[in-house]
N, C-alpha and C positions, 0 to 999 in steps of 0.2 A: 429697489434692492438689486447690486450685482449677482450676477449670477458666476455660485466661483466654478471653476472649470479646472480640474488637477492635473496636474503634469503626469504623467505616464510614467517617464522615464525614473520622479522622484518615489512616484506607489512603487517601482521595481525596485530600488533602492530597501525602500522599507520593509517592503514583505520577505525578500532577500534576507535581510538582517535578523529579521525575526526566525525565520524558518534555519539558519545558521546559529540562530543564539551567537551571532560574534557580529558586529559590525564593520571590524577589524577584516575580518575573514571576506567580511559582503565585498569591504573593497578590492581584496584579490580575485574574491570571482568575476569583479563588474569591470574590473581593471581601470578602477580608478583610485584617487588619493585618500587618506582618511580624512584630510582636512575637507577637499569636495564630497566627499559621503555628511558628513559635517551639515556642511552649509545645506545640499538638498535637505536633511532633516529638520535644519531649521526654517528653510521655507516652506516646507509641511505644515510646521506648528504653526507658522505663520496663516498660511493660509485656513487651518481649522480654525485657530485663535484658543488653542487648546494646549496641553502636552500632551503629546501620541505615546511618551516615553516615559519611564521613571525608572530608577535606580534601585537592584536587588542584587545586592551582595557584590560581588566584581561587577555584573553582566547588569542589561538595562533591559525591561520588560512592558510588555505594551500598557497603558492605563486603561481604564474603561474606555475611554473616547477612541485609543488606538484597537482595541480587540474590537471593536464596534467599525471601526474604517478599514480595517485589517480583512475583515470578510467580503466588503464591498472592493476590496484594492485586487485582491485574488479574482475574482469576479472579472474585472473591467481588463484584467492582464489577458488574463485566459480567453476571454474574447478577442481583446487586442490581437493575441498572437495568431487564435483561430482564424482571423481576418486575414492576417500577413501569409499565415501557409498557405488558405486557399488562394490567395493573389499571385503567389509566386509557385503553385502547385498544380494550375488548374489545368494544365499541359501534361501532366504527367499523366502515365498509363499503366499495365502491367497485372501483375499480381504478386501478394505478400503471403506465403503463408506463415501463423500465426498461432502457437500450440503455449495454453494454458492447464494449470493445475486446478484440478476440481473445485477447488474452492475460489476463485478468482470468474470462473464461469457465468455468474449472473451479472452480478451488481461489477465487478469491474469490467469482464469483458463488453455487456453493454454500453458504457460507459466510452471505452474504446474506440469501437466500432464506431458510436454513434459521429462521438467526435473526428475520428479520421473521414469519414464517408462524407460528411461537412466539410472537409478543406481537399482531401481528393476525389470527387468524386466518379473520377473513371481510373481510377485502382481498384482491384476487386480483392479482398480479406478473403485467405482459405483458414480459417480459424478452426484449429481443432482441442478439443477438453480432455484431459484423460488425466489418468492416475501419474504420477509422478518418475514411474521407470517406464512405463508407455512413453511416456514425452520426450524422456532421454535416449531410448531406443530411435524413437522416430526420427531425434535432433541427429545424432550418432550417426544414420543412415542417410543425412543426405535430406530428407523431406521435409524439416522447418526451416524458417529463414531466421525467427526467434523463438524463443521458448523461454515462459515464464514457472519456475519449478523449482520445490524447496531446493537447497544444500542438503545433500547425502552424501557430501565427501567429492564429487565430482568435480574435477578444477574445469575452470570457465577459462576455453581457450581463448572467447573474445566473447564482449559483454561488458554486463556489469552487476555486483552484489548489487542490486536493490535494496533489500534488507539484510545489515549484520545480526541482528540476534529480536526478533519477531517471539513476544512469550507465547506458550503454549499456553492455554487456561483449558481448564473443567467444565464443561456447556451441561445443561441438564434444561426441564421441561419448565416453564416461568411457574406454574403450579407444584411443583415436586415439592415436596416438606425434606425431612432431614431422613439421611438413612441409619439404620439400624446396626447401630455398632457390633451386635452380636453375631448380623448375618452378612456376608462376603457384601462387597461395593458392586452391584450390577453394572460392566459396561455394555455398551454401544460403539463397535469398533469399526474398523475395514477389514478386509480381510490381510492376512498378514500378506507378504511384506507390506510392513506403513510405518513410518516414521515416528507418528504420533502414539500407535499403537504399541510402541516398543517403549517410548518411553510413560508414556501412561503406566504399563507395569510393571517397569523400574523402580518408580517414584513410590510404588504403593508396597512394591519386597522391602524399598528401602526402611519404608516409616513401618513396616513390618504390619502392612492393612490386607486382611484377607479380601479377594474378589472374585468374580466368576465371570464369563463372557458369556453377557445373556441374548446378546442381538449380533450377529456380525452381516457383512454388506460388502459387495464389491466397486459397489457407485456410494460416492456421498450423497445422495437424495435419499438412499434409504437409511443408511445412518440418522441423518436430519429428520425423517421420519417416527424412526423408531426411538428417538430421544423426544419430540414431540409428544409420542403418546406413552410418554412415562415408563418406557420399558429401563432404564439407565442412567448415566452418567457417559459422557464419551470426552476427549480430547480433541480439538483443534485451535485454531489462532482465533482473534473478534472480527479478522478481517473475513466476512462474508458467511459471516452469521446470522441467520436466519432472525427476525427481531420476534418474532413470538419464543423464540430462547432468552437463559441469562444467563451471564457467569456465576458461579461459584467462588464464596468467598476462600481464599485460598488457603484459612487458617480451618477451615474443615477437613479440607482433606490437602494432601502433603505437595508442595510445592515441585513446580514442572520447570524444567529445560527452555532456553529460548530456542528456535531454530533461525536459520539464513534464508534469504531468497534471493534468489540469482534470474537474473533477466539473459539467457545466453544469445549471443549473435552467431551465422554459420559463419561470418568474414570478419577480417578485423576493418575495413574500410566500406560499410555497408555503400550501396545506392543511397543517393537524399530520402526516396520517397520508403524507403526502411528504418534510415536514421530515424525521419518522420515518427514512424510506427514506436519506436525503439521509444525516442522523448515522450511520446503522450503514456506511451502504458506507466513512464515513472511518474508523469506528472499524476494518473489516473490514482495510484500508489499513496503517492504523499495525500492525496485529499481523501484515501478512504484509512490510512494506516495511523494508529495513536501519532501523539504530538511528538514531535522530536526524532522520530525513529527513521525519516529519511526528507531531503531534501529533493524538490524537483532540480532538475536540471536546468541550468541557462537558459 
């Protein structure tokens, strides 16, 4: 039996198209024809001996066979590529420093780190976590070279929205049963100024739900804590949620605001070895953030 062996260039193709929802679109990214986006897809299929593809409404969506090759395609890219930085990286030296939003601090910065340290290994990451006007200060002054931090209104001299509109949801304890209509909505906040905290109690004057603030925190670990051991309900994104949490279905309690995330650069024409940094934190993004809500980069 041959042993098949896939073209690289046509999984980019694919997973491209998919992650766009436009195939149309993939050829402008990839800067090629539609008719050659075409043909690569149909020596895919060829090669599965399957359809990767099928038809929903205008737009075309993966099949079983394709959601199944779609995960392996992402997989063999993100190596591939991890390959080609360190090849062409392995020279590089320096330091990046690197300032994340609280909630981006485990599961994505590890993630990050891990991956950059693999293709530069004598770059050294000064990665710092803080609250979201901590990191805008810090950016402001001169001391990141990036910073990943909600939109509060702060135009991005240079950069990129990462995420246009990221929903806020309602996190509470996977054991919590329902609360008691009669008595105020227990939250688990930050301490104000917070983003999420402002509109959590928007949401709740609007639908005219009485609440109290039963726990408040100036780090999200104690938030996450204190909604762990059933003291509330609190507000953030599912990006870097704790999995002994759940969301909240949203017809209980009254529907939340999206927010933005902006990835800021100090320059508009970084160094490679920041671009670098700049590409993986969005690639890191697209593979922890819902379906659809952002594309990695080139």
């Amino acid at each position: 039996m041959n042993r098949l062996t896939f073209d690289l260039d046509v999984l980019r193709t694919f997973v491209t198209g998919v992650d766009l929802g436009s195939f149309a679109r993939a050829a402008d990214r990839l800067g090629r024809s539609t008719s050659a986006i075409s043909a690569q897809l149909k020596k895919l299929e060829d090669q599965v001996g399957a359809p990767v593809l099928k038809k929903t409404g205008r737009g075309l969506a993966p099949t079983a066979v394709g959601e199944a090759l779609l995960a392996y395609a992402r997989r063999l890219l993100e190596l591939n590529d991890e390959a080609a930085a360190a090849v062409r990286g392995v020279e590089l030296a320096g330091s990046i420093r690197l300032g994340m939003q609280e909630d981006f601090g485990e599961h994505i910065l590890t993630a990050v780190l891990g991956r950059f340290a693999r293709s530069h290994p004598r770059v050294r990451i000064e990665a710092r976590v803080a609250r979201n006007a901590q990191l805008m200060e810090l950016f402001s002054a001169g001391q990141l070279d990036l910073a990943l931090a909600w939109n509060a209104g702060t135009a991005i001299a240079h950069g990129t929205p990462a995420i246009d509109a990221l929903p806020m949801q309602w996190i509470g304890a996977a054991d919590i049963g329902t609360f008691d209509a009669a008595e105020p909505l227990p939250l688990v906040m930050m301490d104000a100024p917070c983003i999420m905290r402002t509109a959590a109690i928007a949401a709740l004057d609007r639908a005219g739900i009485a609440w109290r603030i039963a726990f408040t925190s100036p780090s999200l670990g104690g938030v996450w804590a204190a909604v762990a051991a059933g003291l509330g309900v609190t507000v953030r994104t599912a990006i870097g949620m704790p999995a002994h949490l759940r969301l909240f279905d949203t017809a209980a309690l009254p529907p939340l605001p999206t927010v933005g995330l902006n990835l800021h650069c100090a320059v508009p024409e970084p160094a490679p070895v920041t671009q670098r940094l700049h590409d993986i934190v969005l690639h890191t993004l697209a593979q922890h953030a819902p379906a659809g809500l952002i594309s990695p980069p080139p």
